[in-house]
C-alpha positions in Angstrom: 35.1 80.9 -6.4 34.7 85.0 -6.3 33.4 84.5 -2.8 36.8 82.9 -1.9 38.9 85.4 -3.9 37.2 88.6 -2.5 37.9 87.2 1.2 41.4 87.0 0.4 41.7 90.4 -1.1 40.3 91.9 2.2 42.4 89.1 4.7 45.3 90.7 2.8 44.2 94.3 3.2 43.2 94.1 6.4 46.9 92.3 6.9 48.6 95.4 5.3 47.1 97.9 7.4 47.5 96.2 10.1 51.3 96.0 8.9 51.0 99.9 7.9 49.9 101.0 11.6 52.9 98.8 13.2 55.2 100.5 11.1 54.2 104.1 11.8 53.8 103.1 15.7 57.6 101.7 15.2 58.6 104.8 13.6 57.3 106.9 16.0 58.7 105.2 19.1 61.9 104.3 17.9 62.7 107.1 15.6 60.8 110.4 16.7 60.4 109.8 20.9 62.7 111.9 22.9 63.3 111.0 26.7 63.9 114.0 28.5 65.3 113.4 32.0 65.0 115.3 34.9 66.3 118.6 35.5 66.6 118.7 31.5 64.5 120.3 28.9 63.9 119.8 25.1 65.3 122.7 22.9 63.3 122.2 19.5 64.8 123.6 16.0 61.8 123.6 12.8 63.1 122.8 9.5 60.0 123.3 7.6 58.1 121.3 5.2 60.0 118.9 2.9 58.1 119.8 -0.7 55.7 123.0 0.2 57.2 125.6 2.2 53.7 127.0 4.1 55.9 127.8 7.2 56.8 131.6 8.5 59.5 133.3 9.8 59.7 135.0 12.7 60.2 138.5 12.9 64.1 140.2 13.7 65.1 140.4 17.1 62.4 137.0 18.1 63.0 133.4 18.5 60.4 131.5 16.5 57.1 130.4 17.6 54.6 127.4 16.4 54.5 126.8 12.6 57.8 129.0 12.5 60.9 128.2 10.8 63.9 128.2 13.6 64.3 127.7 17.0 61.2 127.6 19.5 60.9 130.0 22.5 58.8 127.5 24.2 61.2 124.5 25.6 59.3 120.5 26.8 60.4 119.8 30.1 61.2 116.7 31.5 59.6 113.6 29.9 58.4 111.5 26.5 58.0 113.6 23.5 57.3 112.6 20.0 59.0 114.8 16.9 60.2 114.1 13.6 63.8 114.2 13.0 63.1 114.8 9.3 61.3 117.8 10.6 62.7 119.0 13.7 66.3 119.5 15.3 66.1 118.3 19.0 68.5 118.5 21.6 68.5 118.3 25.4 69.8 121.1 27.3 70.2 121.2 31.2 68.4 123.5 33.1 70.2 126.5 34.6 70.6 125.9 38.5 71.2 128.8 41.2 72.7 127.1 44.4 72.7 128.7 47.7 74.6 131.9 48.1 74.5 132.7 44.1 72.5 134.4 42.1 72.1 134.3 38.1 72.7 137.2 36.3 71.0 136.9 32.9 71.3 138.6 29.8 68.7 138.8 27.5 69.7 137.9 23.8 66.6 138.6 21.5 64.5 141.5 21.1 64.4 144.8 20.0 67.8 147.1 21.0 67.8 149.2 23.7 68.3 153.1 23.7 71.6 154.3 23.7 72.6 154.5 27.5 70.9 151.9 28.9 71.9 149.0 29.4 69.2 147.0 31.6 66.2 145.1 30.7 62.9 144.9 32.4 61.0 141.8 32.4 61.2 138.0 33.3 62.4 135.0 31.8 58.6 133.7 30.3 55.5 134.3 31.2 53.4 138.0 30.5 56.4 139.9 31.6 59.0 138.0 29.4 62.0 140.2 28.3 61.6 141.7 25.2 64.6 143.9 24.8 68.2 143.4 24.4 70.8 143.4 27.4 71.1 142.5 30.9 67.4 141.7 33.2 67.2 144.2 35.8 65.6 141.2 37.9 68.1 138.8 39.4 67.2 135.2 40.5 68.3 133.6 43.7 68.6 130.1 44.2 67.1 127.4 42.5 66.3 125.2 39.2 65.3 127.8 35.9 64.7 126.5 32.4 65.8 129.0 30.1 66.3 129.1 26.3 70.4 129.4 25.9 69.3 131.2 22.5 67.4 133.5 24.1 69.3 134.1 27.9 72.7 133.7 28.8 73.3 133.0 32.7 75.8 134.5 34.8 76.1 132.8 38.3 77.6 134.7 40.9 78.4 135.0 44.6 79.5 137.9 46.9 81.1 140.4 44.7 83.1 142.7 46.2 84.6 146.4 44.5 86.7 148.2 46.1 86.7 152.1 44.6 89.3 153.8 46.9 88.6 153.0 50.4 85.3 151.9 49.7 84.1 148.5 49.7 81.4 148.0 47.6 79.0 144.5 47.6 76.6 143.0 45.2 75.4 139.9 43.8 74.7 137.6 46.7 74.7 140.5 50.1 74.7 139.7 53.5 74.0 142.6 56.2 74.5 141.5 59.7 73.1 142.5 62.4 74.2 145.9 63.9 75.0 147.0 60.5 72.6 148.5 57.4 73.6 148.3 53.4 73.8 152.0 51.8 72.8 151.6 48.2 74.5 153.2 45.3 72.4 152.8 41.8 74.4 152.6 38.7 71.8 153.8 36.6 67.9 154.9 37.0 65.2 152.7 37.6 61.9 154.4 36.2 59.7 152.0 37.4 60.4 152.6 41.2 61.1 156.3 41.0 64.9 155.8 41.7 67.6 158.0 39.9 71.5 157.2 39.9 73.5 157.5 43.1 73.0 156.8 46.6 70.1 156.3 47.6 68.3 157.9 51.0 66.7 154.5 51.9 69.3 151.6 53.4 68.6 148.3 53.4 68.0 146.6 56.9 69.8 143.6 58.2 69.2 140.1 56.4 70.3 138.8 52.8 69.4 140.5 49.6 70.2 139.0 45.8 71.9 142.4 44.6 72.5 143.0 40.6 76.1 144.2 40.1 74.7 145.7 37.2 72.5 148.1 39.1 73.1 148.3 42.3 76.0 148.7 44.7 76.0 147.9 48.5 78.0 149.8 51.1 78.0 147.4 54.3 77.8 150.4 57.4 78.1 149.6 60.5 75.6 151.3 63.1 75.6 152.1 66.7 78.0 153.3 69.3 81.9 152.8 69.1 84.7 154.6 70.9 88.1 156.2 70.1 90.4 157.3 72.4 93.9 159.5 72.1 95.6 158.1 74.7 99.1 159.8 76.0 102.2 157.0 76.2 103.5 156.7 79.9 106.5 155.4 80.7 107.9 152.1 81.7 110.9 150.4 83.2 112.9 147.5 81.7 109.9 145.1 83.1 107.2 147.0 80.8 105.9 148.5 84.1 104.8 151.8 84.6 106.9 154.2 86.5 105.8 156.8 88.6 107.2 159.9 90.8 107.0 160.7 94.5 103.7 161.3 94.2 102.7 158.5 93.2 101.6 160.4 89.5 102.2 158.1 86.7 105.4 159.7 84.3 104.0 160.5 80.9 106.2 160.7 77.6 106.4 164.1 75.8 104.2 165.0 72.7 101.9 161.9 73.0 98.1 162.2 73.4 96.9 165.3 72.8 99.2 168.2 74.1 99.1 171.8 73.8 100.4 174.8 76.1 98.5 176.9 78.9 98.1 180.3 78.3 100.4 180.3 81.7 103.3 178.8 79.5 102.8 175.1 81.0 102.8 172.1 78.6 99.8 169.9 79.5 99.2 166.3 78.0 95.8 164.7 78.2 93.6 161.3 77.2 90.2 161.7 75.3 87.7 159.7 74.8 85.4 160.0 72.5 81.8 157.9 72.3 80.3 158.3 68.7 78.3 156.7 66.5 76.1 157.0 63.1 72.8 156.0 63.3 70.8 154.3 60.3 69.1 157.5 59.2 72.3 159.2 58.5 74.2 156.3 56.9 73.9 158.0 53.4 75.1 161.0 53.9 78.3 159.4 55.6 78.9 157.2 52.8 78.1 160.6 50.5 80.7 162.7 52.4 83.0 160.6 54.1 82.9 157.0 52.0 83.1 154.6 55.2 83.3 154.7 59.0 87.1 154.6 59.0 87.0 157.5 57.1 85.0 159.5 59.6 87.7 158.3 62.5 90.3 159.6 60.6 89.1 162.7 59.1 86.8 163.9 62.0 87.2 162.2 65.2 90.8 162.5 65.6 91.6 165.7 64.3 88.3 167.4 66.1 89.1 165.7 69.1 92.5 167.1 69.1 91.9 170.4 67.8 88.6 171.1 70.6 91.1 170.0 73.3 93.5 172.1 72.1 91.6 175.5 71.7 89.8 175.0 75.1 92.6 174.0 77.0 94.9 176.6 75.7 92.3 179.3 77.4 93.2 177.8 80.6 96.0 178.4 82.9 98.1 174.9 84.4 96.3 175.3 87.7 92.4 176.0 86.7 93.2 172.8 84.8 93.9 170.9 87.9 91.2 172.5 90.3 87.5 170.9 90.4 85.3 173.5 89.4 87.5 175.1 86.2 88.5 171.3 85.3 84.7 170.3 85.2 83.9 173.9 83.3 87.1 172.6 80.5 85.4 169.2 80.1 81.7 170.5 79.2 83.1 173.0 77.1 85.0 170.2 75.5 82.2 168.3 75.3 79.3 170.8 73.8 81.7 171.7 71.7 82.8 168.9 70.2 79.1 167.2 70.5 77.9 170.7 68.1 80.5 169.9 65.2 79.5 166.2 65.2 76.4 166.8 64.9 76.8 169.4 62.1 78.2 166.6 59.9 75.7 164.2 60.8 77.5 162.1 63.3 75.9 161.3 66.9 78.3 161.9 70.2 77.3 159.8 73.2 80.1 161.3 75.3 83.4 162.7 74.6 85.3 162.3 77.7 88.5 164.5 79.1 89.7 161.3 81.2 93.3 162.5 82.1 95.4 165.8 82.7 99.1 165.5 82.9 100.2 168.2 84.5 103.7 169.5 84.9 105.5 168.5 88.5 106.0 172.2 90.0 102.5 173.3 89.2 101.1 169.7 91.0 103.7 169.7 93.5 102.5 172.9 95.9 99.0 172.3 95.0 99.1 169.0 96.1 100.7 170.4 99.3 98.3 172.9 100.0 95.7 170.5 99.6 97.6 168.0 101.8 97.9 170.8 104.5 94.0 171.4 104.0 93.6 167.8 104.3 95.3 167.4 108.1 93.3 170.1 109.6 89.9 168.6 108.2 91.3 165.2 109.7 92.0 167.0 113.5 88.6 168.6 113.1 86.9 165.3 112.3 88.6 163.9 115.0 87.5 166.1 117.3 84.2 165.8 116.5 84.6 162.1 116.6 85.8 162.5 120.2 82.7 164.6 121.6 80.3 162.5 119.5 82.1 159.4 121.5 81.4 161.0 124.8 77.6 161.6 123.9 77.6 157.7 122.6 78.9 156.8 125.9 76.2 159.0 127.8 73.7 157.9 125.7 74.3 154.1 126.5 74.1 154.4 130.5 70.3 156.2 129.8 69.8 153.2 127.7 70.7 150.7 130.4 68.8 152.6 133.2 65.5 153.2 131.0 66.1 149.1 130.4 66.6 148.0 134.3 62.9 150.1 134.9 61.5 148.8 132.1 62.5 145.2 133.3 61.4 146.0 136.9 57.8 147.4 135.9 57.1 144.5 133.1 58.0 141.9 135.7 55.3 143.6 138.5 52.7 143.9 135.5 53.7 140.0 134.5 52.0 139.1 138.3 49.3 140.7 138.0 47.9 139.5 134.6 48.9 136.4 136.1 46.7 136.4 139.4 43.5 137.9 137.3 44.4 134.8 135.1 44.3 132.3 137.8 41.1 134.2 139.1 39.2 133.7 136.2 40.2 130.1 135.2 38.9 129.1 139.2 35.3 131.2 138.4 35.3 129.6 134.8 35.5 125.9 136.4 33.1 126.5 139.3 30.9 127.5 136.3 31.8 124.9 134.0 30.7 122.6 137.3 27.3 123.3 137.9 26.4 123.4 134.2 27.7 119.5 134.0 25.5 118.4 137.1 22.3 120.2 135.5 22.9 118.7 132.3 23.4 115.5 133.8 20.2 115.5 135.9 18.8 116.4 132.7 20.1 113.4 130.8 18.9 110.9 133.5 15.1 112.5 133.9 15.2 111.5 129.5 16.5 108.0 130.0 13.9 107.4 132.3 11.4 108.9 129.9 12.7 106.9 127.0 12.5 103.9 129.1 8.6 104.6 129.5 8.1 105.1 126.3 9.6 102.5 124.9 8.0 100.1 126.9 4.2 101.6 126.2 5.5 101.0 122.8 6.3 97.5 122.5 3.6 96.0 124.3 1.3 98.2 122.1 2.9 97.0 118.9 2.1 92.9 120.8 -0.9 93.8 121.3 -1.7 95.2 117.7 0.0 92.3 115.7 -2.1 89.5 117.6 -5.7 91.5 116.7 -4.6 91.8 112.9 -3.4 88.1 113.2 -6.7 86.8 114.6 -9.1 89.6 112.3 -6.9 87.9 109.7 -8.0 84.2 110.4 -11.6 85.9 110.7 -11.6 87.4 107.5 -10.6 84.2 105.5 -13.2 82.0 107.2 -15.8 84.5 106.0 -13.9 84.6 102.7 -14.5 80.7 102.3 -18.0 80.4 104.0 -17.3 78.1 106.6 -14.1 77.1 108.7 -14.1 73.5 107.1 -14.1 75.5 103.8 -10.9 77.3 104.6 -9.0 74.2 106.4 -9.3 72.6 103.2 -8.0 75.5 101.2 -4.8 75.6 103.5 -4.8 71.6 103.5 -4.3 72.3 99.4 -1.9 75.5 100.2 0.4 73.1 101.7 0.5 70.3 99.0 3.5 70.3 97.4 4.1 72.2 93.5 4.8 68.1 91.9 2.4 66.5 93.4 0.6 64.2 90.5 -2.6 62.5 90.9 -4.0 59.6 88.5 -7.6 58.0 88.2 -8.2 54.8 87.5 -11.3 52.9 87.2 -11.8 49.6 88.8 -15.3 47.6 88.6 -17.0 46.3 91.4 -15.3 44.4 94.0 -12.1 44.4 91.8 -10.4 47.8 93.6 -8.4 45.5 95.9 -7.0 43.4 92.6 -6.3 45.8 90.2 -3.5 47.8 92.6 -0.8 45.9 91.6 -1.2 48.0 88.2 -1.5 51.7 89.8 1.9 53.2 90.0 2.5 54.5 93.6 3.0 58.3 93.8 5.4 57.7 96.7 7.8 55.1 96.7 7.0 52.0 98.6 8.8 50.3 100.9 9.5 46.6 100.4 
């Protein structure tokens, strides 16, 4: 009866943990998991111990870290976790996502405070080089998924930002430099770590895309190379917009346009400039320094240098050396050195600058332009002249040619017959030749046949005559072989028999052979 009541206790204790376990697996799956779904992650809040508070605190300025009271640095990513709501706060956050073209901007919320005057943070999100200062990271972060504490960062996404500060465009956040073009950068503050102080910077950024921190840095997008700016003077036109132009054919200009300035004869002269200039990637900075952009450096130095050069120069010069070759050439590379020298004093490169046009006044053009037309007329009766008595000499020259041809026609044809009689010579010696060497070789062909015929025939009966002795030494040979000939007729007798051939004995008693045939079976069939 104890037996019994002792296997009952235990059936029934074994039942209630049994029961015990399936409650605490219940509890735990339908009370304390937590799905977390992709692109998700598990922000976790401790609420310490129910009856003994054993749990720390963590320090000012720090979220709180295992066996802390408060919010965990550490987030669970995607996935089943298991926490007790008694115990713990949870809530899924999404993580922070950085699509093409952005970057995230992201302020650090714990840690110690900066210094006064700074503002930036160095240091990553986790990891060794987690921030652990106030303010804004230093680091930016280009496209793609991040899973950041919203307690401890706070993300900024941003594009292409774009400042202007007076005529100055200035870019940051998510940069794009082209090609043909280089980024001049402009620091806001210093940056120890790379040896960098506030302002612009020496060193440009090359073509290609570049996440850019508004917070430090400022991009000025330059534009490199070549380019060309021309003063250009108006001329006029008629009621069809097209140009007019005097006797001369000179196109009519309109007064005070282009660059124009008086000769030291009185004259005013009007003039186009061109001017081929550039900045190259080394002196970037210092434009953006001095100047601010490259419309700047058109406006403040191009045009007003290109004007003022022309003017000083050209003022030295009377109306006429103006027009003239030589002096006009001698104005233009004074222009030009001149011009190239200031340039290059402010760090801007000159290709070419370019005089392309003088305008000048009607009665200075007019009797130069006569005298040179007068000049003109007696160079063309002198060429023609000389055109003349170079004719005759062609002429002359061509009946020498013909003559020299007839002889040379005459003598070629007289040389043609003879090469061709010393030609016909040969070929009849060469076949006379080629004659008697066939009849030798042919004698000599039939004296071999005749030979080989000989020969052939010694041969064959030689070869008869050899087969019959080895045929009859043979026959000789085997009959000594077997003893006697009767010996060796009886070996090729048995050669001969055929492979089946079957022989049987029988025995048959005296007088009885001829009765007992009936019972031999025949080795060939008989006929009946």
């Amino acid at each position: 009866m104890s037996l019994r009541r002792g296997k009952s206790l235990a059936a029934l204790a074994f039942s209630s943990l049994w029961m015990l376990v399936a409650l605490y697996v219940g509890f735990l799956w339908f009370m304390c998991r937590v799905y977390v779904p992709d692109g998700h992650s598990l922000l976790l809040r401790y609420k310490g111990p129910l009856i003994f508070n054993t749990a720390g605190v963590p320090e000012p300025g720090r979220l709180a870290r295992a066996g802390e009271i408060g919010v965990l640095e550490e987030m669970r990513g995607p996935g089943r976790h298991f926490y007790n709501p008694v115990y713990w706060e949870r809530t899924i956050v999404p993580d922070q996502i950085v699509f093409p073209g952005q970057i995230a901007v992201v302020t650090s919320k714990v840690g110690t405070p900066l210094p006064a005057g700074d503002f930036l943070v160095d240091g990553d999100l986790d990891g060794d080089d987690r921030a652990n200062q106030k303010g804004i990271l230093r680091k930016v972060f280009g496209p793609g998924r991040y899973r950041a504490n919203p307690y401890a960062f706070e993300f900024k996404i941003v594009g292409r930002e774009v400042t202007n500060v007076g005529r100055q465009e200035k870019t940051s956040g998510w940069v794009e430099i082209p090609t043909g073009y280089v980024g001049v950068v402009t620091m806001q503050t210093d940056n120890p770590k790379m040896g960098l102080a506030a302002g612009t910077q020496n060193d440009v950024m090359q073509p290609g895309l570049y996440p850019v921190n508004p917070k430090e840095q400022q991009i000025d997008i330059i534009k490199v190379g070549y380019r060309e700016t021309s003063i250009q003077v108006s001329e006029q036109k008629d009621s069809q917009e097209r140009l007019t132009y005097d006797e001369h054919g000179e196109p009519m200009a309109i007064a005070n346009t282009g660059i124009n300035f008086p000769s030291n004869d009185g004259f005013d002269i009007q003039l186009d400039f061109s001017a081929i200039w550039g900045v190259l990637p080394v002196n970037a900075a210092d434009i953006v320094r001095t100047f601010g952009n490259i419309q700047a450096v058109e406006e403040k130095v191009i045009e007003p240098q290109s004007e003022s050069i022309c003017r000083n120069n050209g003022s030295k010069m009377g109306a006429v050396e103006l027009l003239i070759g030589e002096s006009r050439e001698e104005f233009q590379t004074s222009v030009s050195d001149e011009f190239k020298a200031v340039l290059a004093s402010k760090n801007i490169s000159l290709l070419y600058g370019l005089v392309r046009h003088i305008y000048i006044p009607k009665e200075v053009r007019e009797p130069i332009q006569k005298g040179y037309v007068a000049d003109e007329l007696r160079l063309t009766r002198d060429e023609e002249t000389k055109t003349a008595r170079i004719e005759a000499d062609l002429r002359e020259a061509e009946s020498r040619v013909e003559l020299e041809a007839e002889r040379t026609r005459v003598d070629t044809d007289r040389l043609r017959a003879s090469v061709l009689a010393e030609g016909e010579k040969k070929a009849k010696e060469i076949e006379a030749g080629t004659g008697k060497l066939v009849a030798a070789i042919d004698r000599e062909t039939a004296e071999l046949d005749a030979k080989k015929t000989v020969l052939l025939g010694r041969a064959e009966s030689s070869a008869k005559q050899i087969s019959a002795e080895a045929t009859a030494d043979k026959f000789r040979l085997a009959v000594e072989a077997f003893g006697s000939p009767a010996a060796f007729n009886k070996w090729e007798f048995a050669e001969q028999l055929p492979q089946d051939l079957e022989l049987k004995l029988f025995y048959a008693g005296e007088g009885t052979l001829w009765t007992d045939l009936d019972k031999i079976q025949p080795t060939l069939p008989l006929k009946k």
